[in-house]
MISE-408965 format. One line per 3 residues: their letters; for each residue x, y, z of N, C-alpha, C. Coordinates in steps of 0.05 Angstrom, whole numbers. Example, Ala and Ser with C-alpha at 12.3 -4.5 7.8 and 13.67 -1.06 7.14 Angstrom:
BEGIN
AS) 264:-114:156:246:-90:156:264:-66:156  257:-45:142:273:-21:143:258:1:157;
//
This chain:
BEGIN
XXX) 1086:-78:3670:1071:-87:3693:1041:-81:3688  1028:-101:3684:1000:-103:3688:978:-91:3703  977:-65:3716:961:-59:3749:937:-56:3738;
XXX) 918:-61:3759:895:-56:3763:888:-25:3761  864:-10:3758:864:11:3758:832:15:3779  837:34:3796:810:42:3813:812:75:3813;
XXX) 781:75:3813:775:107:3815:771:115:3840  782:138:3845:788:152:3873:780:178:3873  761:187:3880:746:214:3883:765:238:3900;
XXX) 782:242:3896:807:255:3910:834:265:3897  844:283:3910:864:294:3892:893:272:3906  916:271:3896:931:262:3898:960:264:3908;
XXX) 971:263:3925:990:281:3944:1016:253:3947  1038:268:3932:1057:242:3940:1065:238:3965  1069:210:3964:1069:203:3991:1057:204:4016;
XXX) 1027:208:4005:1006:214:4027:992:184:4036  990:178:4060:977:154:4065:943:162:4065  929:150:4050:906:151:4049:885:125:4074;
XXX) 868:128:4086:857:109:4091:829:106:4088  814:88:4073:798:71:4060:772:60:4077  746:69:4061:729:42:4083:725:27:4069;
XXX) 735:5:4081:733:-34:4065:707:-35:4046  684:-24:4054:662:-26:4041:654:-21:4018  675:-3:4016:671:12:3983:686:-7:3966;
XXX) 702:-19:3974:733:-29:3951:727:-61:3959  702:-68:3953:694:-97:3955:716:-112:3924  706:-103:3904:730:-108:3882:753:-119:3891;
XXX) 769:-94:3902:789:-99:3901:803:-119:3922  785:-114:3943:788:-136:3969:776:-166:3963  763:-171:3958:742:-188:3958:745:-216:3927;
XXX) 742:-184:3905:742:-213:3876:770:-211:3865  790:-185:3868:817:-177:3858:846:-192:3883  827:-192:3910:844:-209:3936:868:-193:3934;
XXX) 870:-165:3936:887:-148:3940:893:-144:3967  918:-140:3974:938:-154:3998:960:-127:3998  972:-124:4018:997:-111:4025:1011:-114:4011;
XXX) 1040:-89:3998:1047:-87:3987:1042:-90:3953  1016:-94:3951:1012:-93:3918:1003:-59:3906  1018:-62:3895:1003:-31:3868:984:-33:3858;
XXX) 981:-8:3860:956:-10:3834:947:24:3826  934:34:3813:934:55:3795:899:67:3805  908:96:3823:879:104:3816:884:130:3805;
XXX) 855:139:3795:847:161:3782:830:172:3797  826:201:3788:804:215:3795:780:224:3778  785:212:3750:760:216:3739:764:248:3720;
XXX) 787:266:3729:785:291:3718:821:295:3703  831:269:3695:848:264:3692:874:263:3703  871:264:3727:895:260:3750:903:226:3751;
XXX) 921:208:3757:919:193:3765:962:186:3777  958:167:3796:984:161:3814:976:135:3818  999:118:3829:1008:96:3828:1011:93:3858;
XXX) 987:75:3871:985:68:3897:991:44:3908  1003:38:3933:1011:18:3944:994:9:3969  990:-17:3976:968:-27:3994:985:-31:4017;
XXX) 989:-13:4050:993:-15:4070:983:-31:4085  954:-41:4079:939:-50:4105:915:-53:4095  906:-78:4093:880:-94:4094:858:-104:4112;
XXX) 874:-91:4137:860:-98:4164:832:-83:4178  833:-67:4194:814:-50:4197:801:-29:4172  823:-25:4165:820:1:4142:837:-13:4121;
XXX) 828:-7:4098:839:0:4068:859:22:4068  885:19:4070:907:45:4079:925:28:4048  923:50:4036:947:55:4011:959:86:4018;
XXX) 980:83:4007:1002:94:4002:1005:117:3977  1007:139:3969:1009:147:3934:1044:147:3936  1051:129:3918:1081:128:3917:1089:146:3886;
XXX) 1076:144:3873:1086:160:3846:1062:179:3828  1066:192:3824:1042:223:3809:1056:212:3777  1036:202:3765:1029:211:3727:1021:238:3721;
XXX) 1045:243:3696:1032:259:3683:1001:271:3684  980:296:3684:954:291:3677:951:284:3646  928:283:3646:928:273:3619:908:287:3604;
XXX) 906:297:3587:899:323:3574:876:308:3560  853:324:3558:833:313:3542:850:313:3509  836:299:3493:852:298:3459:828:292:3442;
XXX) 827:297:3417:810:292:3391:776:310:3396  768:296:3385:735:302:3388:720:319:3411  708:333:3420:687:332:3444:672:320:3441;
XXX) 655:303:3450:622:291:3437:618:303:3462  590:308:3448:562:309:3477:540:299:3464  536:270:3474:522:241:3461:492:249:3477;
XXX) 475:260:3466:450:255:3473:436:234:3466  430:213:3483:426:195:3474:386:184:3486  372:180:3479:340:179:3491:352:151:3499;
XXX) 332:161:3528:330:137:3542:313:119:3532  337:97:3535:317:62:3524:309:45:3558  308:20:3547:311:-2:3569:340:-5:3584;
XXX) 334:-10:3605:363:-5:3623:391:-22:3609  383:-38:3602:413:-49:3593:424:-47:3572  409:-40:3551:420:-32:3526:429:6:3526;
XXX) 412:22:3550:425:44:3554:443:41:3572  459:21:3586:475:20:3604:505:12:3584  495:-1:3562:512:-17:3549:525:13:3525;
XXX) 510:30:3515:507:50:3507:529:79:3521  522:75:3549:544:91:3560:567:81:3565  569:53:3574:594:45:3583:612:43:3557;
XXX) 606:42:3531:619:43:3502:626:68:3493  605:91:3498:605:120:3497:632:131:3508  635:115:3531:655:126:3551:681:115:3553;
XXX) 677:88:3549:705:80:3531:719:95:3498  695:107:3492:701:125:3462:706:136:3469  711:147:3490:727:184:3508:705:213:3490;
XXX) 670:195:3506:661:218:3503:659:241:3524  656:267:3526:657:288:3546:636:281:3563  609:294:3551:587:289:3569:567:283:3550;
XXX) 554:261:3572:536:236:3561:507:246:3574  485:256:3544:467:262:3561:433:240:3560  426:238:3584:406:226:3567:372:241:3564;
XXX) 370:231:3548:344:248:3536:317:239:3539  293:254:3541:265:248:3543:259:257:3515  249:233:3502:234:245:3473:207:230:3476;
XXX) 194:244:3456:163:226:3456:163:202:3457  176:186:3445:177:156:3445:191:140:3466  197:159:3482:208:141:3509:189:131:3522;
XXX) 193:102:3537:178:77:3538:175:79:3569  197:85:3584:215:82:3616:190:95:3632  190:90:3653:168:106:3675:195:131:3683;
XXX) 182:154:3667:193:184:3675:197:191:3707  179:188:3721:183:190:3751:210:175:3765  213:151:3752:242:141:3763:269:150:3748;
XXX) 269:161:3732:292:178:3722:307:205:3727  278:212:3748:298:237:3770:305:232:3796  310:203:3804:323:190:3825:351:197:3823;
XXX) 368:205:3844:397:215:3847:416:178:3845  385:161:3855:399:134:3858:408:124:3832  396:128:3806:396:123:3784:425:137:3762;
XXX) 417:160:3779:441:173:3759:467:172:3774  470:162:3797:496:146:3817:506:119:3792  484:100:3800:489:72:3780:500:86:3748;
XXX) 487:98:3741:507:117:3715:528:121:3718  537:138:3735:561:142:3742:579:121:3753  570:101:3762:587:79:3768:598:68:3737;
XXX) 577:58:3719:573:47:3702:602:61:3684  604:87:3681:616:103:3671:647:97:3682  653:105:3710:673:102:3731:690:76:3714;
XXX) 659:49:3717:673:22:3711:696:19:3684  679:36:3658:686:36:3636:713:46:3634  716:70:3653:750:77:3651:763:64:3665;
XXX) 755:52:3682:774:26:3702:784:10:3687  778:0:3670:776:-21:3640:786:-13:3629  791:11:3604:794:26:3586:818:33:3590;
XXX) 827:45:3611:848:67:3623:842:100:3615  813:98:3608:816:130:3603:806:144:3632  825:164:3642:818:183:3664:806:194:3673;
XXX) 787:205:3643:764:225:3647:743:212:3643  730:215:3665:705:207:3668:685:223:3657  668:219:3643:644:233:3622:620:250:3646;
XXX) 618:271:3646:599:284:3659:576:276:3644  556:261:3664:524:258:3659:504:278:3661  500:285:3642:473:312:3664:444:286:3662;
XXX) 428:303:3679:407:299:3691:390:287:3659  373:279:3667:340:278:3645:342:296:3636  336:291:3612:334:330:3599:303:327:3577;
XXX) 300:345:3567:275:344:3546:294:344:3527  283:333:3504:304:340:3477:308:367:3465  287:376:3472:291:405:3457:302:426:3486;
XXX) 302:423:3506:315:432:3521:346:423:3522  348:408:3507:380:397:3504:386:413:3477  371:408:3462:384:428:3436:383:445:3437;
XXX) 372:462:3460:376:490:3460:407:498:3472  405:484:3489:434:474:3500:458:483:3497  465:449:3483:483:445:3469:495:461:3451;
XXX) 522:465:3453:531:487:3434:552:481:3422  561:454:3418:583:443:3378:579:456:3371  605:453:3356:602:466:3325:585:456:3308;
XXX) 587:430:3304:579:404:3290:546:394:3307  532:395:3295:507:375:3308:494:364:3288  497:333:3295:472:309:3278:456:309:3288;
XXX) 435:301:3279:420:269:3289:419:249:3272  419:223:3281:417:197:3269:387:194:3261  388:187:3239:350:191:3224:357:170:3192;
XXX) 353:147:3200:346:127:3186:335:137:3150  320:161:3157:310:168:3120:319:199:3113  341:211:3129:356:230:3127:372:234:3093;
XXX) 370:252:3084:394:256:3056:414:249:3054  434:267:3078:458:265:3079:471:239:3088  491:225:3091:499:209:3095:514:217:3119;
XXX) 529:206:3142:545:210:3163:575:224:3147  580:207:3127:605:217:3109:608:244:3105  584:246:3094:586:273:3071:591:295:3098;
XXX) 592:296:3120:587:317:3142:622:317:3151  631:341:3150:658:350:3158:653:365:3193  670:353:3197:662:340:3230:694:369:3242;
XXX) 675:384:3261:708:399:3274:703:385:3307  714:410:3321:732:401:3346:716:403:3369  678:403:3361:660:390:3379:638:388:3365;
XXX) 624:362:3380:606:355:3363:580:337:3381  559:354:3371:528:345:3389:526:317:3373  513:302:3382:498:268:3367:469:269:3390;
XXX) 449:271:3364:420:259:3379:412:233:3365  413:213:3388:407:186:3373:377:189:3393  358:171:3385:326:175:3380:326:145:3393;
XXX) 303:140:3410:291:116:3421:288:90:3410  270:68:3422:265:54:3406:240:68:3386  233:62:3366:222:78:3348:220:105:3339;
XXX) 250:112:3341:269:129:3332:247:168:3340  260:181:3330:247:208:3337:225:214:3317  200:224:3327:181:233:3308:183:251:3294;
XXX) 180:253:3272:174:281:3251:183:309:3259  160:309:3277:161:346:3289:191:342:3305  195:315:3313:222:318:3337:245:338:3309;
XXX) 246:317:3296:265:315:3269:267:345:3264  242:360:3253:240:384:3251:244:406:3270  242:394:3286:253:417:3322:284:421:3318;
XXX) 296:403:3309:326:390:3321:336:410:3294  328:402:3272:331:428:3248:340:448:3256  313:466:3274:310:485:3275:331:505:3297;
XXX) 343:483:3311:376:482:3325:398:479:3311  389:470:3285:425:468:3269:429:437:3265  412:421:3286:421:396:3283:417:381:3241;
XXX) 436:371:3235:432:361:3215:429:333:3208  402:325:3196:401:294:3197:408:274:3180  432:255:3192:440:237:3178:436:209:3181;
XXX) 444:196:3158:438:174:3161:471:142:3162  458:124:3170:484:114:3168:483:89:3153  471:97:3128:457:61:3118:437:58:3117;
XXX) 428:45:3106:416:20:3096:398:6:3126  417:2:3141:410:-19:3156:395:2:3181  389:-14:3200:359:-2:3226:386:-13:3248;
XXX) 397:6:3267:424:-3:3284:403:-7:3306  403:-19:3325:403:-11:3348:409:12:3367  391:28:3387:413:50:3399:432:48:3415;
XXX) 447:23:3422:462:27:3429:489:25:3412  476:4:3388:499:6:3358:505:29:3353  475:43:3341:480:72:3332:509:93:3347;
XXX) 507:83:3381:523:96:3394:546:94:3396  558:70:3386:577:62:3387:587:69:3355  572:60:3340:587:64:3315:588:97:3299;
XXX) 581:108:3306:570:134:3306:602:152:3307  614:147:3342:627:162:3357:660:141:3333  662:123:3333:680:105:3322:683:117:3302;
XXX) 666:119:3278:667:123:3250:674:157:3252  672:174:3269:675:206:3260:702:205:3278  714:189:3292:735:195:3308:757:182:3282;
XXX) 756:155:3270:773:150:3242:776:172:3232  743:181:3227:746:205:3194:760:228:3207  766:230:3233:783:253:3245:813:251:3242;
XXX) 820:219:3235:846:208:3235:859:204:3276  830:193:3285:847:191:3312:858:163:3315  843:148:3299:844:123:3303:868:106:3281;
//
């Protein structure tokens, strides 16, 4: 059976009737035309999820929890994807892939070369649409856990941070190759703006452990970088 899957900010109690404000579950009312008696699958984001039934479409959104899943245990990798903020849709496109890759937490970064007006990046409204964006990706995906976002960060206040075992950064004229790096059971990634991280950044990130690699030949995009990055060390883990 095919179900839909929605995220539900709530813990899960069998056989508990839940009731709904219509406003939120436009989706599922509206473009999905979900009706009485249909199933469908929510989560909470922290790997809980149960199998809900639709009571009532009328005043209220009233489902049902008819059956409790297993939780579901985080597995393989940790990432914590620092990623510098770009232009909105190629960093939107960046997390929602991140988070289909079942990364932990997705951070995004202020480096010198960020382009964005800084003042609108400590809006709570902004890092909501993140979290939706995120929410969406495991609605799709079927993964449970939802990736913790932290706030804006400075880069070097993130590498002080951050505590992998394992830390890159992606650096286009780096030695090492992504290969040559034996990857354990967490792992930092600093991918760099449009016109990638400066010099001194490069040498800061060093001076944290971060080690800079490269992935080729070719100039990715950051949201490629992000995607292919998390793909290629989760194979060489044998998850894939």
């Amino acid at each position: 059976m095919n179900l839909t899957r929605t995220f539900l900010d709530r813990s899960f109690v069998l056989n508990e009737t839940i009731l709904l404000e219509k406003r939120f579950f436009h989706h599922e009312l509206n473009v999905l035309r979900k009706k009485s008696g249909d199933l469908f699958i929510v989560f909470d984001g922290k790997g809980n999820s149960a199998m809900a039934e639709i009571l009532s479409t009328k005043k209220h959104f009233e489902i049902c929890i008819n059956k409790l899943f297993p939780p579901s245990p985080r597995s393989g990798i940790d990432f914590d994807l620092g990623q510098s903020i770009i232009k909105s849709d190629p960093f939107n496109i960046a997390l929602q892939k991140a988070t289909e890759l079942g990364v932990k937490t997705f951070s995004p970064l202020l480096t010198e070369r960020v382009v964005m007006n800084r003042k609108s990046l400590d809006s709570k409204k902004r890092i909501e649409k993140w979290y939706q964006i995120a929410r969406g990706a495991c609605e799709q995906c079927g993964e449970n856990w939802v990736p913790f976002i932290n706030e804006p960060t400075n880069l070097i206040e993130w590498a002080k941070e951050t505590s992998s075992k394992t830390k890159i950064l992606l650096y286009p004229n780096a030695e090492q190759k992504l290969s040559d790096i034996a990857f354990k059971e967490t792992v930092s990634i600093a991918i760099g703006p449009e016109g990638d991280f400066t010099a001194g950044e490069v040498e800061a990130l060093k001076e944290f452990d971060f080690i800079p690699v490269t992935m080729g030949h070719r100039i990715l995009r950051a949201e490629t970088a992000a995607i292919s990055v998390i793909s290629a060390i989760r194979y060489g883990a044998k998850e894939f």
